[in-house]
C-alpha positions in Angstrom: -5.5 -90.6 -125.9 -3.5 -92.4 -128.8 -5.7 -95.0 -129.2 -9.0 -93.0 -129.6 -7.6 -91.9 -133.0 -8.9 -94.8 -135.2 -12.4 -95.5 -133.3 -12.9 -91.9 -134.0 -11.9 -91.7 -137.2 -15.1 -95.0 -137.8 -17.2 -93.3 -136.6 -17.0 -90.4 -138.3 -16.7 -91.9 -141.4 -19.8 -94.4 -140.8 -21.5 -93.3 -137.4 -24.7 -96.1 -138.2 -22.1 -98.9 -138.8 -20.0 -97.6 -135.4 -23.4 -98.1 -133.7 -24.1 -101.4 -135.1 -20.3 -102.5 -133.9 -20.9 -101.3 -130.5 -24.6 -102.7 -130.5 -22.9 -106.1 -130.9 -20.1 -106.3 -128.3 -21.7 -104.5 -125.1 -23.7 -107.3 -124.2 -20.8 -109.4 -124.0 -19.0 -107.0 -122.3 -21.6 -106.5 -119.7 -21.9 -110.6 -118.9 -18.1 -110.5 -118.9 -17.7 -107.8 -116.1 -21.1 -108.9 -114.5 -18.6 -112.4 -114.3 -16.2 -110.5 -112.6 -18.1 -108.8 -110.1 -19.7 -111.7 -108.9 -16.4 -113.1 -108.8 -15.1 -110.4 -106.7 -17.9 -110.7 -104.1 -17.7 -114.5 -104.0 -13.9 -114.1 -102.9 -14.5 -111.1 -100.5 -17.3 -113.5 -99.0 -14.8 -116.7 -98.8 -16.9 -119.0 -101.1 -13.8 -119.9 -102.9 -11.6 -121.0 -99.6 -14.7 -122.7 -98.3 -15.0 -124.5 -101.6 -11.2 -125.4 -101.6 -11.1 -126.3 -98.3 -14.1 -129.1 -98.5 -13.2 -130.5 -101.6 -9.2 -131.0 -99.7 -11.0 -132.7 -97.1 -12.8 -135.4 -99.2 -10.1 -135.8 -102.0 -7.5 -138.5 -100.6 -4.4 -136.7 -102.7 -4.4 -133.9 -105.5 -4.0 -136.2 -107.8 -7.6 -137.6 -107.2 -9.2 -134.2 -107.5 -7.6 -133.9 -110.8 -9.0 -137.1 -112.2 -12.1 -136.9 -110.8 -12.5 -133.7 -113.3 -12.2 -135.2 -116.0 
């Protein structure tokens, strides 16, 4: 509850530029933990293992995955 001191005090002291702040940020927010959901669900699925485990098949060594990044 420490923290909620200063956004407080902002807003009381200028609520329309508090809104205008907060206006700007949640859509980033929102893609950033829309990110992580989908993230979550991919794992739970096992898209990542399955992608891990084809690309080990076809890479000869690590080493060739890493240059073939770039």
């Amino acid at each position: 509850m420490v923290g909620l001191g200063r956004p407080a005090a902002a807003v009381a002291a200028s609520p329309d530029l508090a809104l205008a702040s907060a206006h700007q940020t949640y859509p980033a927010f929102v893609l950033v933990a829309g990110l992580l959901l989908g993230g979550l669900v991919a794992d739970d699925d096992g898209l990542f293992e399955a992608a891990g485990s084809g690309l080990a098949r076809i890479a000869p060594s690590g080493y060739a995955l890493f240059a073939a990044r770039r």
